[in-house]
C-alpha positions in Angstrom: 13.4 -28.0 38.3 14.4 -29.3 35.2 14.3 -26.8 32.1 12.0 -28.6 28.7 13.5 -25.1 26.8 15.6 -22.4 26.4 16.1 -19.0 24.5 17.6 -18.8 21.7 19.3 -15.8 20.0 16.5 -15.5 17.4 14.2 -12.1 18.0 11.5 -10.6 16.9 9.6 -6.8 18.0 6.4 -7.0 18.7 4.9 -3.8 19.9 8.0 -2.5 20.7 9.2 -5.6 23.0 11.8 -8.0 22.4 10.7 -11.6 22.4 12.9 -14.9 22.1 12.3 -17.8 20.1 12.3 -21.0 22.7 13.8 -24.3 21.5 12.9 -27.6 23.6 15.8 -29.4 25.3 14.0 -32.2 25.5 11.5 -34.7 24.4 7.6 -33.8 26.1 4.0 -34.2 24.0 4.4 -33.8 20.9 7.8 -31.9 20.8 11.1 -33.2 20.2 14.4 -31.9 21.6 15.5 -28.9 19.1 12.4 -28.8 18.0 11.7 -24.8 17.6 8.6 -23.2 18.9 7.2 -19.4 19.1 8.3 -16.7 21.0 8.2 -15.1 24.5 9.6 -12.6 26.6 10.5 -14.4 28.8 10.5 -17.9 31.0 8.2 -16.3 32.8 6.1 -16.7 30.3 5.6 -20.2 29.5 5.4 -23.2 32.6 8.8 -25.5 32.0 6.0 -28.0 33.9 3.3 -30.1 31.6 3.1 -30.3 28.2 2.3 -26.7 27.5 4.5 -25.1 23.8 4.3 -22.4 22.0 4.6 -23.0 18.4 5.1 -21.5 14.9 5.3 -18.0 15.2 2.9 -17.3 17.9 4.2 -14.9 21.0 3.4 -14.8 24.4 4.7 -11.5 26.2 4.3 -8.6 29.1 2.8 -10.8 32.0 1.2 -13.7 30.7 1.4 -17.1 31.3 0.7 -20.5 29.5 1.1 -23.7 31.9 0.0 -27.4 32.2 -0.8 -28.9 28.4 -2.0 -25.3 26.7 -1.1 -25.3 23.2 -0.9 -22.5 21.3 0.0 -22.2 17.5 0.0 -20.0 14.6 0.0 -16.5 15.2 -1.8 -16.1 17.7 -0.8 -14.0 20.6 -1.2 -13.7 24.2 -0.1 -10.8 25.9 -0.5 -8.8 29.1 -1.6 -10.5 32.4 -3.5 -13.0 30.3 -3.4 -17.0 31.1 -3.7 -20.3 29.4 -4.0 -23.3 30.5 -5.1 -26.8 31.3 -5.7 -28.2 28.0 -6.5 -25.1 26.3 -5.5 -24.0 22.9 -5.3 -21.0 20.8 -4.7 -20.5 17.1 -4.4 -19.0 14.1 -4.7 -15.2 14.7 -6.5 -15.5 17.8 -5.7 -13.3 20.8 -5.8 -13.3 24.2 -5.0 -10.4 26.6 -6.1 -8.5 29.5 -6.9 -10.2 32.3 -8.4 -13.0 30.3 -8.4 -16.8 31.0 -8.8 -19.7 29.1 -8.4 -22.9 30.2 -9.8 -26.4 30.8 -10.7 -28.0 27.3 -11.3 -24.2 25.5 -10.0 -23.4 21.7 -9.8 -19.8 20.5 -8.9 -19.5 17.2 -9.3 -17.4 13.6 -9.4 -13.8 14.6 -11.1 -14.4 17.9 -10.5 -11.9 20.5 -10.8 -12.9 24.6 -9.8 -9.9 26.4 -10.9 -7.6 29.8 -11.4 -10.4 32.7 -13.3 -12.9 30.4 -12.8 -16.4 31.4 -13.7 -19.0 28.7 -13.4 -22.6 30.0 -15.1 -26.2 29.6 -15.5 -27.5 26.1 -16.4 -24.1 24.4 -14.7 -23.1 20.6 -14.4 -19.2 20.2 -13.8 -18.8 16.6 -14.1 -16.2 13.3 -14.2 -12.7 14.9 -15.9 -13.6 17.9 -15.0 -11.5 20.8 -15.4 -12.5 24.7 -14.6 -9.3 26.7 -15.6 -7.4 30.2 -16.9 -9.5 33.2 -17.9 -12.3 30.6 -17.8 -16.4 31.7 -18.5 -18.5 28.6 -18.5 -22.2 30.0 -20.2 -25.5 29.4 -19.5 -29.3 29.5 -20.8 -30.2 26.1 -19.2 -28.5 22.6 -20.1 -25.0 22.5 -19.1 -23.3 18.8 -19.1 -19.2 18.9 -18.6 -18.1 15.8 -19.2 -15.5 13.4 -19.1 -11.6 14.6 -20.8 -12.5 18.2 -20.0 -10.4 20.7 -20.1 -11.6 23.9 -19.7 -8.5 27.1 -20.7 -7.1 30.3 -21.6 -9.3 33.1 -22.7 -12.1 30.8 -22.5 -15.3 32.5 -22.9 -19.0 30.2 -22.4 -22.4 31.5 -24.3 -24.6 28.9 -24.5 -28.5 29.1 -26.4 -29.2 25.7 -25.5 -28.0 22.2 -26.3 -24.5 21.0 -24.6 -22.7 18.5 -23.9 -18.8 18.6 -23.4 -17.3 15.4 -24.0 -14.1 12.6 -24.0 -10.8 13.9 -25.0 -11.6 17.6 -24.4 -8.7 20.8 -25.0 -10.9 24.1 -24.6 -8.5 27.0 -25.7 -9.4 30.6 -27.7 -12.2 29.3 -29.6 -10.2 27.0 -29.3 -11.6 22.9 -29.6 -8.9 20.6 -29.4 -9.9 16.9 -30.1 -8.7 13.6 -32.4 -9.9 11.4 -33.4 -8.6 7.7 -37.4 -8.9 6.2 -38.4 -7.6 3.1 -35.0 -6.0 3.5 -35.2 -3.9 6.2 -33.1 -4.2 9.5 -34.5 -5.2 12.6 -32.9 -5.9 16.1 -34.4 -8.8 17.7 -33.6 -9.0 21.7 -34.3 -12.1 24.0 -32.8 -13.3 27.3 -30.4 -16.1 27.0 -33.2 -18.0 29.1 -35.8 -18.0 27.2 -33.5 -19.0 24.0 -32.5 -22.1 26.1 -36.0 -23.3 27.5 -38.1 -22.1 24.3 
């Protein structure tokens, strides 16, 4: 197996663990050779297959894994037994840990959150503070933005092949959509099933 990087002597502490800035040894995507990227723990961390990089100053650490052509930039983070991959990215502040996957054509980015044993795939966007946690799949083959404070949990299962957007202060939990509303300003919650949302 050839090596695309290698670790270089620059550190940083994060959470009390000692990660390595990576430096590319060769010419792949969209990274040159001595080109710098972000930081892991170690090459068990990011694939030395595809296209996959770590850039800026985001980490990857404890037991997760980016492979294939996963991308992820800023500071964004993705740590314990978390994965990324097929064409995936995540940015910014985002993070990513747990048990969570994201892969195929998913982003993650702003201060997003994907965490428990979510798995967020297909061509969804997870963005703002949107979190993704518990048992959650959040799929779909057209663009799906998330957005906002939306909280997505449980057993919640989406696969989506039209447009919808998800936004505001939104608590979707085991296909139940509870939002908040204000009239004449008061505060009301206002609860449907995903299904009906969908079908109208």
């Amino acid at each position: 197996m050839n090596k695309k990087y290698e670790l270089t002597s620059e550190t940083v502490n994060i959470d009390g663990h000692t990660l390595y800035r990576i430096k590319a040894l060769g010419d792949f995507g969209d990274v040159k050779t001595g080109d710098l990227g972000g930081f892991i723990k170690s090459e068990k961390n990011l694939s030395h297959d595809g296209n996959c990089w770590i850039h800026d100053s985001a980490s990857v650490s404890g037991n997760a894994q980016v492979a294939r052509n996963a991308q992820i930039f800023g500071d964004a983070r993705v740590y314990e037994n978390a994965s990324v991959s097929g064409n995936a990215q995540v940015a910014r502040n985002a993070q990513i840990f747990g048990d969570a996957r994201v892969y195929e054509n998913a982003h993650v980015f702003g201060g997003a959150h994907v965490f428990g044993n979510a798995q967020v795939c297909g061509d969804v966007r997870i963005y703002e503070y949107a979190q993704v946690y518990g048992d959650s799949y959040v799929g779909g083959t057209n663009y799906l933005p998330i957005y906002g404070n939306v909280m997505i949990y449980g057993d919640t299962w989406i696969y989506l092949d039209k447009r919808i957007n998800m936004r505001g202060n939104i608590k979707l939990d085991h296909g139940v959509w509870t939002q908040r509303i204000k009239l004449d300003d008061k505060e009301y919650l206002l609860s449907t099933t995903l299904e009906k949302i969908l079908v109208g």
